[in-house]
HTML snippet that shows the backbone in 3Dmol.js (N, CA, C, O; Angstrom):
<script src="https://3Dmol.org/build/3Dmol-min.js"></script>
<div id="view" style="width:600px;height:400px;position:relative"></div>
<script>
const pdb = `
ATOM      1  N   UNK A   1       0.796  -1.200   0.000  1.00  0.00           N
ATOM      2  CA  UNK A   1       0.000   0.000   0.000  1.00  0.00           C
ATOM      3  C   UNK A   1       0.844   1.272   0.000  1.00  0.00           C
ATOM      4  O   UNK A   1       0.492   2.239  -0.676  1.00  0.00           O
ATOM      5  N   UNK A   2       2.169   1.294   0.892  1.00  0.00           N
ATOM      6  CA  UNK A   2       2.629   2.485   0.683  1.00  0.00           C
ATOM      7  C   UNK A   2       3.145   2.699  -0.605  1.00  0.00           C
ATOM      8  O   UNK A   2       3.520   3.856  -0.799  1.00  0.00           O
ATOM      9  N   UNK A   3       3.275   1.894  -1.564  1.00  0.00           N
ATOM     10  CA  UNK A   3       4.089   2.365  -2.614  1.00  0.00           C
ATOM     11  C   UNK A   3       3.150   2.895  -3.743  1.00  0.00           C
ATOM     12  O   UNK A   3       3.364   3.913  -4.401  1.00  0.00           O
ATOM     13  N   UNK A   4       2.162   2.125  -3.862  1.00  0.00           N
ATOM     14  CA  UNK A   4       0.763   2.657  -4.368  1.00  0.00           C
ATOM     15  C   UNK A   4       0.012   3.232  -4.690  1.00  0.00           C
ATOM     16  O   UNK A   4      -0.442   3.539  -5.792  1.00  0.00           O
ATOM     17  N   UNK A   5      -0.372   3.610  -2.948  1.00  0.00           N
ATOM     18  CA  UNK A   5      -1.146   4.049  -2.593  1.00  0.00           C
ATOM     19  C   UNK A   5      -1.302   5.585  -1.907  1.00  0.00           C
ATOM     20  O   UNK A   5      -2.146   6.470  -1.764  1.00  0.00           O
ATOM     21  N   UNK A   6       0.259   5.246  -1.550  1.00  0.00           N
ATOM     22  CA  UNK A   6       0.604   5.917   0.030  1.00  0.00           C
ATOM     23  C   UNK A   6       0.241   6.282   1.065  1.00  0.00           C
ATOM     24  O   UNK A   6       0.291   7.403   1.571  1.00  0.00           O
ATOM     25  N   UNK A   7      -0.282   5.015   1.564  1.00  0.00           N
ATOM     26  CA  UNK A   7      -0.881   5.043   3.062  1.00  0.00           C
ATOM     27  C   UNK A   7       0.041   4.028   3.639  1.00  0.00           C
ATOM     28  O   UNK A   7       0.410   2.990   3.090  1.00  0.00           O
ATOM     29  N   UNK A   8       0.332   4.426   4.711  1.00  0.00           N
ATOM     30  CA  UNK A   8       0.372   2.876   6.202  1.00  0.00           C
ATOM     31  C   UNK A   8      -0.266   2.639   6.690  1.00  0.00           C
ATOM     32  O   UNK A   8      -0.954   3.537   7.176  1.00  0.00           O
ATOM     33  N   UNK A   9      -0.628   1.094   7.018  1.00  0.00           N
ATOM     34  CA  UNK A   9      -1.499   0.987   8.432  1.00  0.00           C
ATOM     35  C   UNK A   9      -1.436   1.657   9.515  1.00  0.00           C
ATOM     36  O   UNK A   9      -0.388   2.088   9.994  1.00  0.00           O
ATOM     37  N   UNK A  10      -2.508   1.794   9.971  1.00  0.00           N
ATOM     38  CA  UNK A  10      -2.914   3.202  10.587  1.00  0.00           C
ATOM     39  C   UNK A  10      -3.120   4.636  10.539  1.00  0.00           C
ATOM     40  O   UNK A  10      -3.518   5.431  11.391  1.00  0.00           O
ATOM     41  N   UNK A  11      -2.765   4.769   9.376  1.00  0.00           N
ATOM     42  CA  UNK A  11      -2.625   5.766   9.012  1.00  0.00           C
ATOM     43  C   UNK A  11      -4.438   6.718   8.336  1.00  0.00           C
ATOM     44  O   UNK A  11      -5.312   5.855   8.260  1.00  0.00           O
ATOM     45  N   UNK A  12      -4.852   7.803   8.018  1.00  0.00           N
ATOM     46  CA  UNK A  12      -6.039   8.336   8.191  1.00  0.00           C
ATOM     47  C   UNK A  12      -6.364   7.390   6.517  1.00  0.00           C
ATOM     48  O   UNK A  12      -5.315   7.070   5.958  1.00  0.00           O
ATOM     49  N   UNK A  13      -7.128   7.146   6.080  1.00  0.00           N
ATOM     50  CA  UNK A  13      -7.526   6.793   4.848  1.00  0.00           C
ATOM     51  C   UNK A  13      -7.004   5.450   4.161  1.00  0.00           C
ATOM     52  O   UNK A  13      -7.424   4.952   3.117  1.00  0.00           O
ATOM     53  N   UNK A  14      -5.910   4.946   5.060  1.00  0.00           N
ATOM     54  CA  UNK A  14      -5.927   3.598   4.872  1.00  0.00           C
ATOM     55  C   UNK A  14      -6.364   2.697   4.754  1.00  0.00           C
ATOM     56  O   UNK A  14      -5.527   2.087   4.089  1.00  0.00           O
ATOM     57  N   UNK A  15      -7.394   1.866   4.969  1.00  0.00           N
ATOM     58  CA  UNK A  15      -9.118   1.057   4.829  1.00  0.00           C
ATOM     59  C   UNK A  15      -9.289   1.591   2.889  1.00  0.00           C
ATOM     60  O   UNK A  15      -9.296   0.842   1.912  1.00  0.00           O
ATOM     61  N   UNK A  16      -9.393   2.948   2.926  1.00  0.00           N
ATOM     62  CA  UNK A  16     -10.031   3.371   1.532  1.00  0.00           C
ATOM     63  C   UNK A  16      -9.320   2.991   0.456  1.00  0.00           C
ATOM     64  O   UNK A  16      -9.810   2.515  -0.568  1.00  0.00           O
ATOM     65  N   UNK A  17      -7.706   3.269   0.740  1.00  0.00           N
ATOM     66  CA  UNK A  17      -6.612   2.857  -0.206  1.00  0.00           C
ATOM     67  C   UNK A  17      -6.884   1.355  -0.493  1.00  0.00           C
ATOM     68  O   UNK A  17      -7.074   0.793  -1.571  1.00  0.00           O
ATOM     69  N   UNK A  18      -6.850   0.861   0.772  1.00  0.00           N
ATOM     70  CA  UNK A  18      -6.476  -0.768   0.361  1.00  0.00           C
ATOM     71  C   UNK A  18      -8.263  -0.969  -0.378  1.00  0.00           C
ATOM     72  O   UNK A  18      -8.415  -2.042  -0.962  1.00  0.00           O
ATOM     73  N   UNK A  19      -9.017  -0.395  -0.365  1.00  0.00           N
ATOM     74  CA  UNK A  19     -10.334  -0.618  -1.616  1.00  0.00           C
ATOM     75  C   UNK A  19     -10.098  -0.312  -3.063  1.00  0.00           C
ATOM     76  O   UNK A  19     -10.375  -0.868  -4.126  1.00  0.00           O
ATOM     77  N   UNK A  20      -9.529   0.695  -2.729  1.00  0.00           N
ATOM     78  CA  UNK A  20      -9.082   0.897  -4.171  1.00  0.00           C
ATOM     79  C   UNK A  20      -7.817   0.124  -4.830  1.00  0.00           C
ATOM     80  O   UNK A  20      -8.095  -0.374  -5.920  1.00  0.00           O
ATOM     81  N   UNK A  21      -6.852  -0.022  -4.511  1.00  0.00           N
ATOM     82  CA  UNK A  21      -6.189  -1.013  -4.842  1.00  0.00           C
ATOM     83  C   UNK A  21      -6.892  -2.843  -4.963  1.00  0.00           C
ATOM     84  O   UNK A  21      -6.766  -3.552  -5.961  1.00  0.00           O
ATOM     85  N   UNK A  22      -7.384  -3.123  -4.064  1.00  0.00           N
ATOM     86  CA  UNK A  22      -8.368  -4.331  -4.426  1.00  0.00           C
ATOM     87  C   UNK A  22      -9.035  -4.242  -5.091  1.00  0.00           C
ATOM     88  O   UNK A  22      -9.057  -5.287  -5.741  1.00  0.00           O
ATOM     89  N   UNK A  23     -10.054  -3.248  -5.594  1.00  0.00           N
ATOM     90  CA  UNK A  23     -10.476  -3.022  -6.719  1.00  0.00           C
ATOM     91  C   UNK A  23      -9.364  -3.545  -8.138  1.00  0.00           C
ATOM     92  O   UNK A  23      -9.061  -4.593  -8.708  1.00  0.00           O
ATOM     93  N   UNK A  24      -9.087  -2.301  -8.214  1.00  0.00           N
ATOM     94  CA  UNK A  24      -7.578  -2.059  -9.402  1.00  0.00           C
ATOM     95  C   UNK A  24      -7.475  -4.137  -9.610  1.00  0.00           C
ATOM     96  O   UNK A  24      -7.869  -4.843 -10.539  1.00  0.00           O
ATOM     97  N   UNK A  25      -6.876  -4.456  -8.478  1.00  0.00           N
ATOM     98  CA  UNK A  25      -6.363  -6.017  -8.117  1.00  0.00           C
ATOM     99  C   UNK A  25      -7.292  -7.071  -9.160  1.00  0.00           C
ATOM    100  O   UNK A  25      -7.139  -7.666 -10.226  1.00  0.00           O
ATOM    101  N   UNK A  26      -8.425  -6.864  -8.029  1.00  0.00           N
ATOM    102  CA  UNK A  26      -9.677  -8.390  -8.389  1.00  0.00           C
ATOM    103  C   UNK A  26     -10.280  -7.637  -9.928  1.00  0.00           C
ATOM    104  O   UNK A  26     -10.171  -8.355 -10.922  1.00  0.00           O
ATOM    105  N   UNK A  27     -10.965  -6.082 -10.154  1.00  0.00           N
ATOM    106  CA  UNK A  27     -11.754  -5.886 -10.569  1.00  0.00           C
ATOM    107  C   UNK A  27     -13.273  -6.181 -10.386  1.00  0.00           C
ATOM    108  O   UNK A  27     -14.276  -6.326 -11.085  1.00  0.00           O
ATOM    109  N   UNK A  28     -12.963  -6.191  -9.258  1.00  0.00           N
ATOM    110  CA  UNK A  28     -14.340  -6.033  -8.034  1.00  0.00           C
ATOM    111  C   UNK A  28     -14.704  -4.542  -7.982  1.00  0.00           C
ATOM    112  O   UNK A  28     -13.778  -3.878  -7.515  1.00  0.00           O
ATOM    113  N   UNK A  29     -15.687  -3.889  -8.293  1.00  0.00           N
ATOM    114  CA  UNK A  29     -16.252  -2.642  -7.648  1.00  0.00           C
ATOM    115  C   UNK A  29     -15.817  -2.243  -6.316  1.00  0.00           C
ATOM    116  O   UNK A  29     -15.750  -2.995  -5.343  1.00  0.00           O
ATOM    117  N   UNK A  30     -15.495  -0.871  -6.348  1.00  0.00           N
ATOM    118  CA  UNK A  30     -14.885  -0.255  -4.817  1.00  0.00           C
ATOM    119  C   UNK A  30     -16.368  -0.568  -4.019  1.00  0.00           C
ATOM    120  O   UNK A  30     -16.552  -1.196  -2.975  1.00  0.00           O
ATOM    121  N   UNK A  31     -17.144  -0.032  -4.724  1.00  0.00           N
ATOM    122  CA  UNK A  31     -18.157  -0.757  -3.417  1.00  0.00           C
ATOM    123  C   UNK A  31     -18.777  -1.802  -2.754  1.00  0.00           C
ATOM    124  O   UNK A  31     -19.250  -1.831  -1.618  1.00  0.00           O
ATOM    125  N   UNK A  32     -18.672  -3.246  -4.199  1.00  0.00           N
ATOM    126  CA  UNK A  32     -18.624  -4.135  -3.494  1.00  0.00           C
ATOM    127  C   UNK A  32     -17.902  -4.289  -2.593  1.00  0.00           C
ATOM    128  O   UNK A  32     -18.223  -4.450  -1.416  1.00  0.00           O
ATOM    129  N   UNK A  33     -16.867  -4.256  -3.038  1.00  0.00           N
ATOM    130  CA  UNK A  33     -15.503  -4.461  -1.491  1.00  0.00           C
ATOM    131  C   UNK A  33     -16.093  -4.121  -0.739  1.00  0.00           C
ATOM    132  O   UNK A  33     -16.821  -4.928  -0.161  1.00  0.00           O
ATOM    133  N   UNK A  34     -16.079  -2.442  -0.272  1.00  0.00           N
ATOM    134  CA  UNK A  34     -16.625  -1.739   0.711  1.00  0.00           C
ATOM    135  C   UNK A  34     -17.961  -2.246   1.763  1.00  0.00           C
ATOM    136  O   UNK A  34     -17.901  -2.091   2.982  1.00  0.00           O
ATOM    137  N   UNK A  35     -19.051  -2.817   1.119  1.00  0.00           N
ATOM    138  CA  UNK A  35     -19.877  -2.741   1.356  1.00  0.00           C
ATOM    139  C   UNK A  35     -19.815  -4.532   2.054  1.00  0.00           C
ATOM    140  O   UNK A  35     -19.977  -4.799   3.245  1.00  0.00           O
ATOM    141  N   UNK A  36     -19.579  -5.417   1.090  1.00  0.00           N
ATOM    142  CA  UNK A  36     -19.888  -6.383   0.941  1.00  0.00           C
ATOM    143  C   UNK A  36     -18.629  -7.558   1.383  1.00  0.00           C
ATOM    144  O   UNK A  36     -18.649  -8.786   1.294  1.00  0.00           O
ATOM    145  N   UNK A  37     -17.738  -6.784   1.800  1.00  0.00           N
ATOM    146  CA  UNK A  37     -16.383  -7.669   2.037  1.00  0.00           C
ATOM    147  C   UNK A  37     -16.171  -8.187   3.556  1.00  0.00           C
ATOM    148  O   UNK A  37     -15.772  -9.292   3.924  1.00  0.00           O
ATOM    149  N   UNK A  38     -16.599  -6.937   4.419  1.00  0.00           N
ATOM    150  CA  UNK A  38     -16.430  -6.799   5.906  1.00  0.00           C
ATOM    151  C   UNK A  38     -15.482  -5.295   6.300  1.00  0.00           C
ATOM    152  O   UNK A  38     -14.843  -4.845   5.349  1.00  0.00           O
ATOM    153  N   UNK A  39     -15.418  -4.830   7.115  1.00  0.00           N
ATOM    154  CA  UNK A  39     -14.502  -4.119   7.502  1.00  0.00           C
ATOM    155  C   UNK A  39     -12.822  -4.515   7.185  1.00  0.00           C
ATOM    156  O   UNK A  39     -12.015  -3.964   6.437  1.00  0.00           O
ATOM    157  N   UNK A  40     -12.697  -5.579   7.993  1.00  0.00           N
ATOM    158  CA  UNK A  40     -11.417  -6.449   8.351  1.00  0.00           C
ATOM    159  C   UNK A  40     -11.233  -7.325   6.623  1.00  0.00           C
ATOM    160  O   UNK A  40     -10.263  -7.972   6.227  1.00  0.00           O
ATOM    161  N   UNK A  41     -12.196  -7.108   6.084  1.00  0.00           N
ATOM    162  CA  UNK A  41     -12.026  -7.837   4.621  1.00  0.00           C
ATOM    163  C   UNK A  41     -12.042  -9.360   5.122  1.00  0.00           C
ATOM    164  O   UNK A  41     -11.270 -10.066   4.473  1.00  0.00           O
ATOM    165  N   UNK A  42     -12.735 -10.008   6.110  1.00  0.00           N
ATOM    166  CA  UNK A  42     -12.729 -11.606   6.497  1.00  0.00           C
ATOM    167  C   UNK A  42     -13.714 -11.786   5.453  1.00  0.00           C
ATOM    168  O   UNK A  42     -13.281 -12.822   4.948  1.00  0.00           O
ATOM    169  N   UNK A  43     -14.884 -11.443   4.696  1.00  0.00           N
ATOM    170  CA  UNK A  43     -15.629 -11.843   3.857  1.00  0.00           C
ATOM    171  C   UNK A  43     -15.304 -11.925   2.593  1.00  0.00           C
ATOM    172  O   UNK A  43     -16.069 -12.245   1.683  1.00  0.00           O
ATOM    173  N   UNK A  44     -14.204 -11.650   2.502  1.00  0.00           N
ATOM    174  CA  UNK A  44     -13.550 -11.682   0.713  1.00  0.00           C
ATOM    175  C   UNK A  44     -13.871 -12.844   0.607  1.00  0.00           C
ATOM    176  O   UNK A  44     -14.208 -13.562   1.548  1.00  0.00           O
ATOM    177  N   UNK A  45     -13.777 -13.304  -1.049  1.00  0.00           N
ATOM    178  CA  UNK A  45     -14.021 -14.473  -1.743  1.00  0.00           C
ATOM    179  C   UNK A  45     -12.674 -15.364  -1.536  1.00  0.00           C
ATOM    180  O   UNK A  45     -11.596 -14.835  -1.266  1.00  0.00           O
ATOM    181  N   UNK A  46     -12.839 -16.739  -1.686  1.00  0.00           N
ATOM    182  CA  UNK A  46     -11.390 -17.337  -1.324  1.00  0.00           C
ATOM    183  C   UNK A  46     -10.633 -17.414  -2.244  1.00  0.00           C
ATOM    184  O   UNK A  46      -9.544 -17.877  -1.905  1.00  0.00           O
ATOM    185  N   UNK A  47     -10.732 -17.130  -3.423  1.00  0.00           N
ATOM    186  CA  UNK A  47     -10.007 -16.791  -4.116  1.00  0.00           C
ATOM    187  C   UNK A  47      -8.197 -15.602  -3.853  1.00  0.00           C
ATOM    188  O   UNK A  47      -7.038 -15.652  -4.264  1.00  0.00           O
ATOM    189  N   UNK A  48      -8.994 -14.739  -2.977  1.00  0.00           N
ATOM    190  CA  UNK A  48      -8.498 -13.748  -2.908  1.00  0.00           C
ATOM    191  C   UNK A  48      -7.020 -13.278  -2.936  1.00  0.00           C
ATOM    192  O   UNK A  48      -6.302 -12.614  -3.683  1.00  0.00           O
ATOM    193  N   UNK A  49      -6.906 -13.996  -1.667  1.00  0.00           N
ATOM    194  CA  UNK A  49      -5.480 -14.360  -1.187  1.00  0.00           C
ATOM    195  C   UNK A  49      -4.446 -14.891  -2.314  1.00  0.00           C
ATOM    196  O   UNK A  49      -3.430 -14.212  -2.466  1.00  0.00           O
ATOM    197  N   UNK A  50      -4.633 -16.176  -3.212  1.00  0.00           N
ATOM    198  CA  UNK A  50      -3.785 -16.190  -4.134  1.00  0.00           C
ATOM    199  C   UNK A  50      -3.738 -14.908  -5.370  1.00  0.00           C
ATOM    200  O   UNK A  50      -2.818 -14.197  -5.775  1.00  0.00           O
ATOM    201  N   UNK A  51      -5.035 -14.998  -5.690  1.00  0.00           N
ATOM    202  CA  UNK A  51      -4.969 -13.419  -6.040  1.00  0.00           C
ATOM    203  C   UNK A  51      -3.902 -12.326  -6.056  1.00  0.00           C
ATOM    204  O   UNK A  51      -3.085 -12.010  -6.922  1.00  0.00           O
ATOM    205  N   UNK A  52      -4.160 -11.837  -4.818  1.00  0.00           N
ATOM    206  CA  UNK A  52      -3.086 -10.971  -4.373  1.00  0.00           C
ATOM    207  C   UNK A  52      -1.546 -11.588  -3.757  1.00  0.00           C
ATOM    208  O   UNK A  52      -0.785 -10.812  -3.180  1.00  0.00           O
ATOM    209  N   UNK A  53      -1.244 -12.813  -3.915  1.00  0.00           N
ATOM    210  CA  UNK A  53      -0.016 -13.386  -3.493  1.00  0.00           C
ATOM    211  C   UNK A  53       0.650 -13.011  -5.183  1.00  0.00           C
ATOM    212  O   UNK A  53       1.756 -12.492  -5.335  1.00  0.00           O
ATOM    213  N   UNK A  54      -0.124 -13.333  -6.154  1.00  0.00           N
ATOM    214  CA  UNK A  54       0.246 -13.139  -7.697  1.00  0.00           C
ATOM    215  C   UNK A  54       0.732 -11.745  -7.945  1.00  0.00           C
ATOM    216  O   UNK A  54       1.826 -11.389  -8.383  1.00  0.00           O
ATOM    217  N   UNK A  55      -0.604 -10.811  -7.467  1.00  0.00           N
ATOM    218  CA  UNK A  55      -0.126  -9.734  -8.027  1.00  0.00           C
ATOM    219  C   UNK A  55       1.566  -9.342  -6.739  1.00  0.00           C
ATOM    220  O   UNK A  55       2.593  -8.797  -7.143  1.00  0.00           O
ATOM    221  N   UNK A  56       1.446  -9.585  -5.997  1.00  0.00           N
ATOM    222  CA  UNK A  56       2.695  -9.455  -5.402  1.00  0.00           C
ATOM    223  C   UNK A  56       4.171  -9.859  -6.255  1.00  0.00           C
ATOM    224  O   UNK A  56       5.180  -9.166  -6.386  1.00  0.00           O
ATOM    225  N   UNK A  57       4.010 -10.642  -6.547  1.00  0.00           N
ATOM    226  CA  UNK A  57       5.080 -11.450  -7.292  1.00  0.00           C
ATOM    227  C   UNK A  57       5.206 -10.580  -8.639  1.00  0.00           C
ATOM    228  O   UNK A  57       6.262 -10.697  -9.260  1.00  0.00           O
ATOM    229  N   UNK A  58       4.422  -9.898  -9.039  1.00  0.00           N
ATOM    230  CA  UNK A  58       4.384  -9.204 -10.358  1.00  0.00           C
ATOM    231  C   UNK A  58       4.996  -7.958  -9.865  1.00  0.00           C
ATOM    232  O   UNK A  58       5.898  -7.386 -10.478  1.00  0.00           O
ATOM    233  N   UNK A  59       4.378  -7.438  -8.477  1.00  0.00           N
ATOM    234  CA  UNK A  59       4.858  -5.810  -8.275  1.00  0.00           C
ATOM    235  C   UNK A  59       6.658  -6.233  -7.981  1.00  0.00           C
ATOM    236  O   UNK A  59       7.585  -5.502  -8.331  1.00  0.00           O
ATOM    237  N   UNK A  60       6.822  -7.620  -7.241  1.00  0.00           N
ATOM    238  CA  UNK A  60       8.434  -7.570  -6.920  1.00  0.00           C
ATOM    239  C   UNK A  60       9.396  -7.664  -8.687  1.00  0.00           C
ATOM    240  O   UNK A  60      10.594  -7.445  -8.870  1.00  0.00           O
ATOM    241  N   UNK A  61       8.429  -8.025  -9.642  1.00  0.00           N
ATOM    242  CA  UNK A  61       9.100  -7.786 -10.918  1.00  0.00           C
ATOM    243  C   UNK A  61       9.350  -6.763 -10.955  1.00  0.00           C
ATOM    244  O   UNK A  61      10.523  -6.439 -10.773  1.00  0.00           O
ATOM    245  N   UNK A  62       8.338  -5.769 -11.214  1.00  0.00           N
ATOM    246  CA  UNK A  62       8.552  -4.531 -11.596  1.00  0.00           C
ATOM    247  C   UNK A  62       9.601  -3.901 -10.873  1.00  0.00           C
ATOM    248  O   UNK A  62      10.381  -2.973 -11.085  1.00  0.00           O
ATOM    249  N   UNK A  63       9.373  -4.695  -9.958  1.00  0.00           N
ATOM    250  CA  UNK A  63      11.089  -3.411  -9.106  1.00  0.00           C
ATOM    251  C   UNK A  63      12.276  -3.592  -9.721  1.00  0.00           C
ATOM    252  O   UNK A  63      13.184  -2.805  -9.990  1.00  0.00           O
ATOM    253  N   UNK A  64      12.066  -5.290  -9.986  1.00  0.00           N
ATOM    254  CA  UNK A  64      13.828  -5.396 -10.900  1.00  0.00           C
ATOM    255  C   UNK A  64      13.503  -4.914 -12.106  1.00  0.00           C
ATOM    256  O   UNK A  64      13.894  -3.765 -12.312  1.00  0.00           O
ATOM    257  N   UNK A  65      12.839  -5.500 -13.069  1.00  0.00           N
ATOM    258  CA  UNK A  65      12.729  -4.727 -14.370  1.00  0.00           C
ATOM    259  C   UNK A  65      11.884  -3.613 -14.855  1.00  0.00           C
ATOM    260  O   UNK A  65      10.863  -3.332 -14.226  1.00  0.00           O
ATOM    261  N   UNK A  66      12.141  -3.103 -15.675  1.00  0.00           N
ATOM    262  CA  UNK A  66      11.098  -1.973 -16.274  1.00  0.00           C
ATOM    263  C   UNK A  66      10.386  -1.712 -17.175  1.00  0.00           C
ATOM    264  O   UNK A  66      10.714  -1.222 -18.255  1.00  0.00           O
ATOM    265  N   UNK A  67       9.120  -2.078 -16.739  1.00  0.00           N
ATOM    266  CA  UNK A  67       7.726  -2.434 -17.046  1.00  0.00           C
ATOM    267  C   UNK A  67       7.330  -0.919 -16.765  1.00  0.00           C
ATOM    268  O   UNK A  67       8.016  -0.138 -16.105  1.00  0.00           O
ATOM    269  N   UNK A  68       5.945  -0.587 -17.455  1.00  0.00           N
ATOM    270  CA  UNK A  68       4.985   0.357 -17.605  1.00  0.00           C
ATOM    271  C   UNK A  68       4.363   0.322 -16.106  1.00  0.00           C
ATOM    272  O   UNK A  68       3.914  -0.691 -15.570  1.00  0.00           O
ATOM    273  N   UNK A  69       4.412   1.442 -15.609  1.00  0.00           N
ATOM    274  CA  UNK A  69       3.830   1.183 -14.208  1.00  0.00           C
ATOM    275  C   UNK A  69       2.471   0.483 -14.117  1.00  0.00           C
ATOM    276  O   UNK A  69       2.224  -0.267 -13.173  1.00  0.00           O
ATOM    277  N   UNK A  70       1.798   0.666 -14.865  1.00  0.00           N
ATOM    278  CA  UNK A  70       0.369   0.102 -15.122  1.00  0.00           C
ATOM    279  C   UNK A  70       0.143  -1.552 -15.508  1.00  0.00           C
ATOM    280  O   UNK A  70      -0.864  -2.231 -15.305  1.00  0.00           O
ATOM    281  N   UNK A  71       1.345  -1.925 -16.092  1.00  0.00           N
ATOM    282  CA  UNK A  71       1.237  -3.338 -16.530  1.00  0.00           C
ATOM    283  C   UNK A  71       0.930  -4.074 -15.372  1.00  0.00           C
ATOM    284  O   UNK A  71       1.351  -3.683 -14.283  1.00  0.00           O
ATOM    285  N   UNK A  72       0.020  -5.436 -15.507  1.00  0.00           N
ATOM    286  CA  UNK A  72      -0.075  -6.069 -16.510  1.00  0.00           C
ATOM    287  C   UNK A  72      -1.866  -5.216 -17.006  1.00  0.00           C
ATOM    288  O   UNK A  72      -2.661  -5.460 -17.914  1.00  0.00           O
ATOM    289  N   UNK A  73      -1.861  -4.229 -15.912  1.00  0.00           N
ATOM    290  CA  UNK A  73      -3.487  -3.776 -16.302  1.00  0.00           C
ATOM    291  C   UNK A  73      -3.880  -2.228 -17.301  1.00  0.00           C
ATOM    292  O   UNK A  73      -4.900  -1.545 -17.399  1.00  0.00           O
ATOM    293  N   UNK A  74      -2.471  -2.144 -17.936  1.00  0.00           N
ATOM    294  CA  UNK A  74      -2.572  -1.011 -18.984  1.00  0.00           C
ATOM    295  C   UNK A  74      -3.324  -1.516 -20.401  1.00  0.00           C
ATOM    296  O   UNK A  74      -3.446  -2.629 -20.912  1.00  0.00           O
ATOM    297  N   UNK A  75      -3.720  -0.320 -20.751  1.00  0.00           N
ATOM    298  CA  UNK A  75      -4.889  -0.723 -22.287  1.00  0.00           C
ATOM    299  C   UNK A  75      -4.296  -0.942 -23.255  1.00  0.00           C
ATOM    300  O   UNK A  75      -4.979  -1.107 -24.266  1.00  0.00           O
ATOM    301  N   UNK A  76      -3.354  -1.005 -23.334  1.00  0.00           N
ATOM    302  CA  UNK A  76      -2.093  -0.772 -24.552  1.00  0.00           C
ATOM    303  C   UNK A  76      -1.723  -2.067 -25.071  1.00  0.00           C
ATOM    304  O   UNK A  76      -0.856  -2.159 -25.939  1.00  0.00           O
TER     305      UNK A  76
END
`;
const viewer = $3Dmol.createViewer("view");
viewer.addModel(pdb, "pdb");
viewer.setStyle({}, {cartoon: {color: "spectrum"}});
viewer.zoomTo();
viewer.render();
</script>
């Protein structure tokens, strides 16, 4: 999230960031998330987690190589 987003946990608007980035992520609506996930996000789909273990592995690419900041979700 901080690199992102730029929030930390705890920090004022943090909850909102990590929606919008899960959004961006699954392509889930910010408000499903919001609304429909839980606070704590325990209601996500189980999917989720590998999900975001993937896109992890993609953002630690981008640090070594240089990719379009947007890839793999640019229109291009």
């Amino acid at each position: 999230m901080p690199i992102y987003q730029g929030k930390k946990p705890g920090e004022r608007g943090y909850r909102a960031a990590c929606v919008r980035e899960l959004a961006k992520v699954s392509g889930v609506k910010q408000s499903t998330i919001d609304i429909n996930w839980g606070s704590d996000f325990s209601q996500r789909p189980g999917y989720l987690p590998r999900m975001l273990t993937l896109a992890d592995v993609i953002n630690s690419v981008k640090q070594i190589f240089p990719l379009p900041q947007d890839w793999p979700f640019d229109k291009t």
